[in-house]
C-alpha positions as CSV (number, residue, x, y, z in Angstrom):
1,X,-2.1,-7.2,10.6
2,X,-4.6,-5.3,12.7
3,X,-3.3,-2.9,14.9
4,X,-4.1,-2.6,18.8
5,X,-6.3,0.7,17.8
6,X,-8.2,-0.5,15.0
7,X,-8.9,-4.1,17.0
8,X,-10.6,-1.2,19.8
9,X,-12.5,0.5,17.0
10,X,-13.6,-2.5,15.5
11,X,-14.5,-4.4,19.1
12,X,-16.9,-1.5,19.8
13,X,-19.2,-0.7,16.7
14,X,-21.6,-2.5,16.2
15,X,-22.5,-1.8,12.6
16,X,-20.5,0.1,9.7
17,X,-23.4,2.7,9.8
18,X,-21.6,4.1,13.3
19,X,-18.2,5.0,11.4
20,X,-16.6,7.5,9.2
21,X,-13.7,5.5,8.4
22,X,-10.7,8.2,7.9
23,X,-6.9,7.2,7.4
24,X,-3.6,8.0,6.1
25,X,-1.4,6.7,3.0
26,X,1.8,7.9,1.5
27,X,4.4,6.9,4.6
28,X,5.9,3.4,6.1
29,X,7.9,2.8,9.0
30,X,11.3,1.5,9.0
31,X,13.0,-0.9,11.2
32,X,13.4,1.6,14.0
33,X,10.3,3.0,13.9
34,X,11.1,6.1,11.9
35,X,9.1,7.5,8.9
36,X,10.1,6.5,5.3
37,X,7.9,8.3,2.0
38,X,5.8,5.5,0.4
39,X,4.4,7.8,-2.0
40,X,4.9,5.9,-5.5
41,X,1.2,5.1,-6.6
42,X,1.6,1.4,-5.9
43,X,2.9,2.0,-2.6
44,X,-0.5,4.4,-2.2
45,X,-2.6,1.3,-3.3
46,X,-0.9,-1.1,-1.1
47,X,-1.9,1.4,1.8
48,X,-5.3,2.0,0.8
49,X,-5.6,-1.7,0.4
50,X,-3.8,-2.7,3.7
51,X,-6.2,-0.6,5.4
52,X,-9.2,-2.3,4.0
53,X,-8.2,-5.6,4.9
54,X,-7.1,-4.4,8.3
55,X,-10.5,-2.5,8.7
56,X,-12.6,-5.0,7.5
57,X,-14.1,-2.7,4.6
58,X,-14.5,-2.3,1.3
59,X,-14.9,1.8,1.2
60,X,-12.7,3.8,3.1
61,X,-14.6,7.4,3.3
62,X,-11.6,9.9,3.5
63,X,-7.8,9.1,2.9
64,X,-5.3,11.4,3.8
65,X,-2.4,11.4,1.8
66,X,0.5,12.5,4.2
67,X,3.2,14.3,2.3
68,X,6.6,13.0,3.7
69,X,10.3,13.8,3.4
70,X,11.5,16.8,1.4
71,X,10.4,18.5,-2.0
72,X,12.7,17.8,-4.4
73,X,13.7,16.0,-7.4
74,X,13.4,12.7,-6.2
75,X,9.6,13.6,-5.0
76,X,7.0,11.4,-6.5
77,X,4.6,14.6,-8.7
78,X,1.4,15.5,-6.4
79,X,-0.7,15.1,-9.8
80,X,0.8,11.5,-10.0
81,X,-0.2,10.9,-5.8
82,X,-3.7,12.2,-6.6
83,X,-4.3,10.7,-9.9
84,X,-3.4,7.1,-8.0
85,X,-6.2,7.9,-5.8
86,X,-8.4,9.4,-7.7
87,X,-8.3,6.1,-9.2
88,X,-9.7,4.4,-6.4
89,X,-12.2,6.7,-5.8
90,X,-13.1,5.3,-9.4
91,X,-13.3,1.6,-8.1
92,X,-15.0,3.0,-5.0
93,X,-12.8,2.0,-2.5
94,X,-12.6,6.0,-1.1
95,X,-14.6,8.5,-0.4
96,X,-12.5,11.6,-1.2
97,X,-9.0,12.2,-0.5
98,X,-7.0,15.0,1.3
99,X,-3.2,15.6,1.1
100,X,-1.3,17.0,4.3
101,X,2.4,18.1,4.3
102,X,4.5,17.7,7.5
103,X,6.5,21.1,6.8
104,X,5.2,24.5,6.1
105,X,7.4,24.6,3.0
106,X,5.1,21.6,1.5
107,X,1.7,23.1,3.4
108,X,-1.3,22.0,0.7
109,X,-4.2,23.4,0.5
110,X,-7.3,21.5,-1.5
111,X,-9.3,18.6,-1.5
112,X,-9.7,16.0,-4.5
């Protein structure tokens, strides 16, 4: 499913050439709207791939992997998050990937 702001960026480039495709992995929405982790490295490839499709691309050049929810035990390892990309960097379906945490506790700095 394409959404109303990618249809927009996609209705007004004319070529890939004018884009520096940038977006985000690692979270879902629920039912109600609210933000779920999806941070499991086949979640992470379902998200990279979703935006593909949705962009109409085969490379995306930077994905930001938004670090969700709480740091504890249940947390997916960052090496595991960054591996799973780093993975499709491999296949060449990224650029380079970021990760961004949504609480100071879990601030990151770094790029892979």
């Amino acid at each position: 499913m394409t959404s109303r702001s990618t249809a927009w960026v996609l209705e007004r480039c004319s070529s890939r050439e004018d884009l520096k495709l940038v977006t985000k992995v690692g979270w879902r929405r629920d039912e109600t709207g609210g933000i779920l982790p999806a941070q499991r490295p086949g979640e992470l490839r379902e998200g990279v791939e979703a935006n593909l499709r949705s962009l109409r691309v085969e490379r995306l050049d930077l994905v930001n992997l938004r670090l969700v929810g709480p740091r504890d035990d249940t947390a997916i390892p960052l090496e595991e998050q960054l591996s799973a990309l780093g993975e499709m960097r491999k296949e060449g379906k990224l650029g380079c990937a970021t990760a961004q945490a949504e609480t100071p506790e879990r601030r990151i700095t770094g790029i892979r």
